[in-house]
Every structure is written in structure tokens, then in C-alpha cells.
C-alpha positions as CSV (number, residue, x, y, z in Angstrom):
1,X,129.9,33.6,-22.1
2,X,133.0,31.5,-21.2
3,X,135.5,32.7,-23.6
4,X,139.0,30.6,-23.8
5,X,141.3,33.6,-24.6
6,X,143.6,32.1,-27.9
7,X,146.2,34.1,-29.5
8,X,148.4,32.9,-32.0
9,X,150.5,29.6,-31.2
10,X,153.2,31.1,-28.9
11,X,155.9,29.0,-30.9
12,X,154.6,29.8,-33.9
13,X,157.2,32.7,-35.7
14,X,155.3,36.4,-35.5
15,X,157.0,36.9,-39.0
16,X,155.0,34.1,-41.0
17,X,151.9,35.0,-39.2
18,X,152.4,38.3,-40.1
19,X,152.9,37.4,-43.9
20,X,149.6,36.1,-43.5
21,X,147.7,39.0,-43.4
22,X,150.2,41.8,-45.1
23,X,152.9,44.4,-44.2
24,X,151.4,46.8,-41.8
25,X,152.0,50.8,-43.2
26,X,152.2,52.6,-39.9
27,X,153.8,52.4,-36.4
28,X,150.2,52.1,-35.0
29,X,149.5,49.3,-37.6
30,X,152.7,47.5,-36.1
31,X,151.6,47.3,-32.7
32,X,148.2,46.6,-33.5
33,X,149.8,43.5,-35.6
34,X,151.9,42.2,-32.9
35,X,150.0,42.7,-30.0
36,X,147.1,40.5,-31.5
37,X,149.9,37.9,-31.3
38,X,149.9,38.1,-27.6
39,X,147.1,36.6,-24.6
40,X,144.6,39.5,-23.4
41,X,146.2,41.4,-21.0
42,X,144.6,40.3,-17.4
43,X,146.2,36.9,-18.5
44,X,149.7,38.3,-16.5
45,X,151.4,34.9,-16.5
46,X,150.5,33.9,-20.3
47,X,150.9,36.9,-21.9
48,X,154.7,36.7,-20.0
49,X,156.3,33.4,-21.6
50,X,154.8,34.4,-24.6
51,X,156.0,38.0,-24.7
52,X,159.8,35.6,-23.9
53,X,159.5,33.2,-26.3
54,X,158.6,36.0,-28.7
55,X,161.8,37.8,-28.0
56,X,163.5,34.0,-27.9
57,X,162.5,33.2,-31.7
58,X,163.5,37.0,-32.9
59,X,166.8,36.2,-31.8
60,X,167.6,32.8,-33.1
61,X,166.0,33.7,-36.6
62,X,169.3,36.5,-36.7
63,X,171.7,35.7,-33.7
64,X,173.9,37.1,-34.9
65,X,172.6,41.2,-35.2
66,X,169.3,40.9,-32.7
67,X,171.6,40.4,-30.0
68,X,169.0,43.1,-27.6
69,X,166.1,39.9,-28.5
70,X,168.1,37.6,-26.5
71,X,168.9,39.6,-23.6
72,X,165.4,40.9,-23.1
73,X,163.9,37.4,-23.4
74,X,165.9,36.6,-20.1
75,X,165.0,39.5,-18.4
76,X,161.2,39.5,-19.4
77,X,161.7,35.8,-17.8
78,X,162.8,36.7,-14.9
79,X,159.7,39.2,-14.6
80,X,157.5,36.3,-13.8
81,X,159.3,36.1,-10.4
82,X,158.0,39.2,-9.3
83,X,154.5,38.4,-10.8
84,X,154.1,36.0,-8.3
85,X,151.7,38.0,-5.6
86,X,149.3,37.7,-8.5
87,X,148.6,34.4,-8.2
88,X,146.9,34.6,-5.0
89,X,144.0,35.7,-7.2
90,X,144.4,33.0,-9.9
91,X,141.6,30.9,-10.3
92,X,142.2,27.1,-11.1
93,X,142.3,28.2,-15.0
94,X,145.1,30.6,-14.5
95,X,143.0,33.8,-14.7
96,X,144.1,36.7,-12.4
97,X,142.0,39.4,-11.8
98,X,144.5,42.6,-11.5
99,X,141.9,45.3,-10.8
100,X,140.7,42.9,-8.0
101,X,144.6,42.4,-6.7
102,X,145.2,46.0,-6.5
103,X,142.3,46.8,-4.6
104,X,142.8,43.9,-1.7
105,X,146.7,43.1,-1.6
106,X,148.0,46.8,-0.9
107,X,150.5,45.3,1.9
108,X,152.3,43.1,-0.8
109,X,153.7,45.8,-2.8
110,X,150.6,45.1,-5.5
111,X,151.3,48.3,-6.9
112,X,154.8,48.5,-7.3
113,X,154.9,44.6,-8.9
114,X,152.0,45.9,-11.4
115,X,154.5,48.5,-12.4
116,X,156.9,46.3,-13.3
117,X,154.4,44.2,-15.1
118,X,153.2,47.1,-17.1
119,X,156.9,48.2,-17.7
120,X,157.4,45.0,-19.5
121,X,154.2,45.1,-21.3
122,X,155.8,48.3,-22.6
123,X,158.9,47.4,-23.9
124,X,157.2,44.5,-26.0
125,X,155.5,47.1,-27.7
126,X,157.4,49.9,-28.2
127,X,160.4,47.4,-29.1
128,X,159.5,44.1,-30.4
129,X,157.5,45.4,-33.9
130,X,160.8,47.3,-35.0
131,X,162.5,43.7,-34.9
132,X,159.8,42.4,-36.8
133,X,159.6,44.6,-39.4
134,X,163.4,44.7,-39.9
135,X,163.8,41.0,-40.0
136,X,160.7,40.7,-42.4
137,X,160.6,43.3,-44.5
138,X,162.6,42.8,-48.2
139,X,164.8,46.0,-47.0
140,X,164.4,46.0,-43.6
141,X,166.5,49.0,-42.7
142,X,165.1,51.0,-45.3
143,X,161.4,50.1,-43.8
144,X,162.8,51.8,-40.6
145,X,164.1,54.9,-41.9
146,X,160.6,55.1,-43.3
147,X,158.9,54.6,-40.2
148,X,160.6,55.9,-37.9
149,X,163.1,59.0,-39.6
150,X,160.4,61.5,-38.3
151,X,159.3,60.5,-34.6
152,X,162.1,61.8,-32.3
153,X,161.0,59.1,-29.9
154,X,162.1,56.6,-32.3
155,X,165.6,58.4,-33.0
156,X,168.1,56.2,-30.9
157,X,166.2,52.7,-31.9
158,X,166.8,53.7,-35.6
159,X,170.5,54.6,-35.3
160,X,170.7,51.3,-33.4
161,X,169.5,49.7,-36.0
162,X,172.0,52.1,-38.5
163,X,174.8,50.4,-36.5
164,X,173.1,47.1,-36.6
165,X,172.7,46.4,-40.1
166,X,176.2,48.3,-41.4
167,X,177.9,45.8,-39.0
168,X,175.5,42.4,-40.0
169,X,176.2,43.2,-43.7
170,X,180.0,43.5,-43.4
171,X,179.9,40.2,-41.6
172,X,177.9,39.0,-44.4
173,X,180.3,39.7,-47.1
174,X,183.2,37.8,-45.0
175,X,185.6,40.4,-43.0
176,X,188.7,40.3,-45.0
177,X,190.7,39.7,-41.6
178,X,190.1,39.0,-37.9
179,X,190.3,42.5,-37.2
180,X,187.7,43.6,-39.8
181,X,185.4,41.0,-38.2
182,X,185.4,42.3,-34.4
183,X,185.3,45.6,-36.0
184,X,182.0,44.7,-37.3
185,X,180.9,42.9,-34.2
186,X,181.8,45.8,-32.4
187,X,179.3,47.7,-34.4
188,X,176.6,45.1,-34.1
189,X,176.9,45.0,-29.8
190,X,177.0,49.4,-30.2
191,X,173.5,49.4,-32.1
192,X,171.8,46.8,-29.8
193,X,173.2,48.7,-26.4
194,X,171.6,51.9,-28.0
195,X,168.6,49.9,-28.3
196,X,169.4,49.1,-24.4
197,X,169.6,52.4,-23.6
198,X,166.8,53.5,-25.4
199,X,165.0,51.3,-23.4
200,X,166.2,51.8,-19.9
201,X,165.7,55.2,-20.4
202,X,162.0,55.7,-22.4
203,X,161.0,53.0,-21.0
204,X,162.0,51.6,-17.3
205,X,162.8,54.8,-15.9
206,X,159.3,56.6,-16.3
207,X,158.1,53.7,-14.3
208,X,160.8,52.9,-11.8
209,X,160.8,56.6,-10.8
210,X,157.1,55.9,-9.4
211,X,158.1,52.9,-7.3
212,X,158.1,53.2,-3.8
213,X,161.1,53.9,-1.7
214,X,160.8,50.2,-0.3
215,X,160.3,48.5,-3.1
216,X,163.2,50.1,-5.0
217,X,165.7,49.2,-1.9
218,X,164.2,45.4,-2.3
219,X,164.5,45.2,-5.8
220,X,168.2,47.0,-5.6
221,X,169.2,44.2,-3.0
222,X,168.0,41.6,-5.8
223,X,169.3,42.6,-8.8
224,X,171.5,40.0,-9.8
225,X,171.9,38.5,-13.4
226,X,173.2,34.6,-14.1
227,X,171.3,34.5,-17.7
228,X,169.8,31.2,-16.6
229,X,172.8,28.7,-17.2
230,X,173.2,25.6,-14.9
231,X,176.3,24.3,-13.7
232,X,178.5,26.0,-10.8
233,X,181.1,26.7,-12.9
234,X,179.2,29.0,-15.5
235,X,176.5,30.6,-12.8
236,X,179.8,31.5,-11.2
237,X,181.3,33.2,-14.7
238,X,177.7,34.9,-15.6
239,X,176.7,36.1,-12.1
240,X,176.9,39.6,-11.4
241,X,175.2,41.5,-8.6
242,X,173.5,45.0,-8.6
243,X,175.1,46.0,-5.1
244,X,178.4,44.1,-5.2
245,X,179.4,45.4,-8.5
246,X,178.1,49.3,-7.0
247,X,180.3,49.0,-4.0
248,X,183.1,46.8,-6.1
249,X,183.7,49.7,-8.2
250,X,183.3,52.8,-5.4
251,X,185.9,51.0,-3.2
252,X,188.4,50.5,-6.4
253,X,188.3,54.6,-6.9
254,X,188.6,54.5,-3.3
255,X,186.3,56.7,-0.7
256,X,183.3,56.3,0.2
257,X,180.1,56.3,-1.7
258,X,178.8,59.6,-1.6
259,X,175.0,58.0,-1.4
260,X,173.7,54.3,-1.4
261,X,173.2,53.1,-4.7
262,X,170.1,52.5,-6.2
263,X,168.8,50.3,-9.1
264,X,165.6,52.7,-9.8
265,X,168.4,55.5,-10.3
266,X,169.5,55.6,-14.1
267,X,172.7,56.7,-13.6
268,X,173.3,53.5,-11.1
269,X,171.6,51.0,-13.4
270,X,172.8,52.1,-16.7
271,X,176.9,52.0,-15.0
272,X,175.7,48.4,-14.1
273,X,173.7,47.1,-17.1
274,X,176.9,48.7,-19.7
275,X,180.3,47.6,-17.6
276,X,178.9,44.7,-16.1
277,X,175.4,42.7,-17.3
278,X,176.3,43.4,-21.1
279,X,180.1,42.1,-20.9
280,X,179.0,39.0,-19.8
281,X,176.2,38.2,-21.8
282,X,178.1,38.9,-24.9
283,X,180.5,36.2,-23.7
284,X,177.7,34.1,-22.9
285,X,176.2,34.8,-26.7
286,X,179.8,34.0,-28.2
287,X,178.8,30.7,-26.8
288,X,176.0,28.9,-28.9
289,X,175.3,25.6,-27.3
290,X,175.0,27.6,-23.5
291,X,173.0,30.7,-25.3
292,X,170.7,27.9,-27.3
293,X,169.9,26.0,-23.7
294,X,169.2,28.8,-21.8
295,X,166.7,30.2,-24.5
296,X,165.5,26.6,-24.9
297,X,164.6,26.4,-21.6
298,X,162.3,29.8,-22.4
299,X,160.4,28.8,-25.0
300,X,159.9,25.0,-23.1
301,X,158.4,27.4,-20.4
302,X,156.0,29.0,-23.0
303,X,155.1,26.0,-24.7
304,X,154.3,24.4,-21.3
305,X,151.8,27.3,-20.8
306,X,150.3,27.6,-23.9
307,X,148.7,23.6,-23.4
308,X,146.8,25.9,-20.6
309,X,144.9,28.7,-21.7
310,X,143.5,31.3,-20.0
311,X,139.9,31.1,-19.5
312,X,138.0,34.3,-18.8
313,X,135.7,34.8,-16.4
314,X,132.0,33.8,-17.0
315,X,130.0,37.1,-17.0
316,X,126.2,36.8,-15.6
317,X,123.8,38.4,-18.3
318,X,122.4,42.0,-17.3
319,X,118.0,42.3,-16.1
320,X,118.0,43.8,-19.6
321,X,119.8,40.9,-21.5
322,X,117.4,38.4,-19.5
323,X,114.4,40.3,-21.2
324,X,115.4,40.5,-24.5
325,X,116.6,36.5,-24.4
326,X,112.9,36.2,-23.4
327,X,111.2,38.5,-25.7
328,X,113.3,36.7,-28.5
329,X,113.0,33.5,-27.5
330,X,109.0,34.2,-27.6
331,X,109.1,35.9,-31.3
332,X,110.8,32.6,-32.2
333,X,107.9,30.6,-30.6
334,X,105.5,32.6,-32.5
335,X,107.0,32.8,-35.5
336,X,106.7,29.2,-36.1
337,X,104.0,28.1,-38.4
338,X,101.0,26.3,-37.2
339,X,100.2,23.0,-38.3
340,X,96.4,21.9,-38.5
């Protein structure tokens, strides 16, 4: 059967969807919920801009609390760079059999790149429903105390979320002065770092620790972060680099390093990702029209992508599905009635 894999409209908001069909009453119900929003899985590229454009639309229905939305859409953007061995095994409709490029393309890192496919299939889900149920439910935080209060894994996204919403509603009510408004910024940027954290830590570094030593030594020389923006002048103010910040900040305490940082090493990635990466992206969110292009540009990507569906693989029928098709095709011809 040749069976054009369609999920939802990748534009279309998850949240009026959602509405469709009701409130989901569990964590499991959640993920079920969203991840029928999303390609099949073997669809690597697809499911990719979706799973951006997802965390694009999040953001700009609440920028300004979801501020985590907007930083992971880049980064799951940038993901597809490293998706690219894949496509050798793309056929001309886009589909890429993994199993089949794990088993032939061992020299190309196959492995380690299908880790960090897999790790971003994983933050989508263990992140991306919480956002969705906070932004869609009538009392949003108090549908996350309920689901998550008792599942320890779920501790730091919920006080992220605490910090979050205390901070969104003071900025609601109108700060009575500047300083009561940065306050509550502040707060907002200290629940979505947790939510940062959280994920660096639950989620990358279970899978980074498995990478090879190679890989992770490639990956550390490549780390670098310009959040998309054209122009020299802002790639210049955005960029920041894995290894040059490391070594920046080692030779400012002066001595030497005491071992060769590594981006696959929390310790070395958080220090990055907390006095470096998040700085500038909060200056890059405090400004709208640069934010709105660079997000733009993600969900142009999607939207490009979805006019091209996956198509799965025609499977040939099995000896016994041949007989039966025959057999019924035979009661069928027999069944008929006879005319005299």
C-alpha cells in the first residue's frame, strides 16, 4: 500500500487542534495528543521543521513567558544540519530509511547523528505537551501542579513553570515601576533556564554521554550559536562559540585548563549555555522585529516542507496475502447470481 504519511497541517496551532478532540487527563494522554501532531518517525527531515515550527508557534502565542519555546525552535533547527548523512538514503519522496542507514553508513558517524536525532525527538516530548497544556488549559498552572506535583521527573519543569507564571502575571497587572518590571522578567528568564536545565540534564546528557569520543570532539569544535540573524553586524553581536568562550574564560582566571573542554561534558555545556548562549538570546528576544524574522524564517522552512510529504515505502504483499486476495476474489466471483 502506498501510504502518504499526513499529520496535522504543520502551521496549523497544536492548541486548536487539540480543542478539537478534548483535554487529555494524563501525562501519557499528552504525549499521545501531541505526538499525533507530528510526521511518523522514519520521516527524519519532516518530522524536524515540524517539531521547529511547533516550538516557533508556542512562543509567539506567549512571548513573552515561553521564552524556552523560542530558543529550542533554533536549536531543533539547527539539528537538521547534522541530519544530513541521512539523506544519502532519501528516496526522491523524501523518505529515509534509518534502520537501513545504520546498518551501511557506520564510517559517517551514523550512530552518533541518530543520537542526536533521537535526543531531539525526546525533548519534543518530554517538553513540548507541558507548554501546551499550560497555554491551553483555563488554569494552566493549576493543570500542572495536577499533573505533574507527583512525578519527581517532572519536579524542576513545574517549579519552572512556578516561576513562570508568578512572573507573567505580575507583568500582567502592569509593574508599578521599572524596577518591579525587570523584577518580574527576571523571574520569567529563572523558570524557563530551569526548564533549560532540566533539559540538558534529563534529557541531552543521557544521550551525549553515549557518543563517541570523536564525534563529541567534532561537535565541541562546532558548537557555536548566531540564533539565525542576517546582517554582519548582528551575527557579530549573537555569535558565541563553544571553544572560544571555554578558553576565553580559563585564560581570564588565569592558568591553564586543567583538561580540554568538552561540549558532551555537563559541567562544560551548562557554564556555556547559562553565561553565554542564554545572555544573548534574551537580548536577541528583547528585540521583536529580529526574534519575529529569525522564527519567520522557521516556520517558512516547515511550511516549504509540508507541500512535500513523506511518502512511505510501497510494501509487496506476503505468499499468504496473495492467497487470500485470490480465494476472496473467487468467493466474490461465485457469489454473484447467475442469470439465465
Amino acid at each position: 500500500m502506498n501510504d502518504v504519511d499526513k499529520p496535522e497541517p504543520v502551521i496549523t496551532q497544536p492548541w486548536e487542534t487539540l480543542a478539537r478532540a478534548g483535554t487529555p487527563e494524563t501525562i501519557a494522554d499528552w504525549k499521545s495528543a501531541i505526538d499525533r501532531l507530528l510526521t511518523h518517525q522514519c520521516c527524519a527531515f519532516h518530522r524536524n521543521v515540524e517539531i521547529s515550527s511547533r516550538y516557533a508557534a508556542i512562543y509567539r502565542a506567549l512571548p513573552a513567558a515561553l521564552k524556552w519555546a523560542a530558543m529550542a525552535a533554533v536549536a531543533s533547527h539547527h539539528v537538521r544540519l547534522a541530519l544530513f548523512p541521512f539523506r544519502i538514503d532519501a528516496d526522491r519522496t523524501g523518505y529515509v530509511d534509518i534502520p537501513h542507514s545504520l546498518r551501511r553508513h557506520k564510517a559517517l558517524f551514523i550512530d552518533d547523528i541518530n543520537t542526536i536525532r533521537q535526543t531531539n525527538n525526546a525533548i519534543f516530548e518530554d517538553i513540548f505537551w507541558v507548554h501546551v497544556a499550560y497555554l491551553t488549559c483555563e488554569d494552566g498552572i493549576g493543570q500542572l501542579r495536577s499533573l505533574l506535583r507527583t512525578d519527581d521527573h517532572y519536579a524542576a519543569i513545574l517549579a519552572g513553570f512556578e516561576a513562570i507564571d508568578q512572573g507573567r502575571r505580575a507583568l500582567d497587572r502592569g509593574p508599578a515601576s521599572e524596577q518591579d518590571r525587570r523584577a518580574a522578567e527576571d523571574l520569567v528568564w529563572q523558570g524557563n533556564v530551569q526548564l533549560l536545565n532540566h533539559e540538558q540534564r534529563a534529557l541531552v546528557q543521557p544521550n551525549f554521554d553515549g557518543l563517541s569520543c570523536t564525534f563529541a570532539r567534532l561537535i565541541s569544535a562546532g558548537a557555536v550559536t548566531s540564533f539565525d540573524v542576517r546582517g554582519l553586524h548582528h551575527e557579530v553581536t549573537y555569535f558565541t562559540s563553544f571553544y572560544v568562550d571555554s578558553f576565553t574564560r580559563v585564560s581570564s582566571r588565569g592558568g591553564g585548563p586543567r583538561r580540554w573542554p568538552r561540549i558532551t561534558r555537563f559541567d562544560d555545556r551548562w557554564r556555556w549555555l547559562e553565561t553565554s548562549v542564554v545572555p544573548r538570546f534574551r537580548a536577541l528576544d528583547a528585540d521583536t522585529p529580529l526574534i519575529e524574522a529569525t522564527l519567520r524564517r522557521i516556520v517558512n522552512d516547515a511550511r516549504d516542507h509540508a507541500s512535500m510529504p513523506c511518502v512511505l515505502p510501497r510494501v509487496a504483499p506476503s505468499d499468504r496475502e496473495r492467497r487470500m486476495a485470490r480465494v476472496a476474489a473467487i468467493s466474490r466471483r461465485l457469489a454473484r447470481p447467475r442469470h439465465k
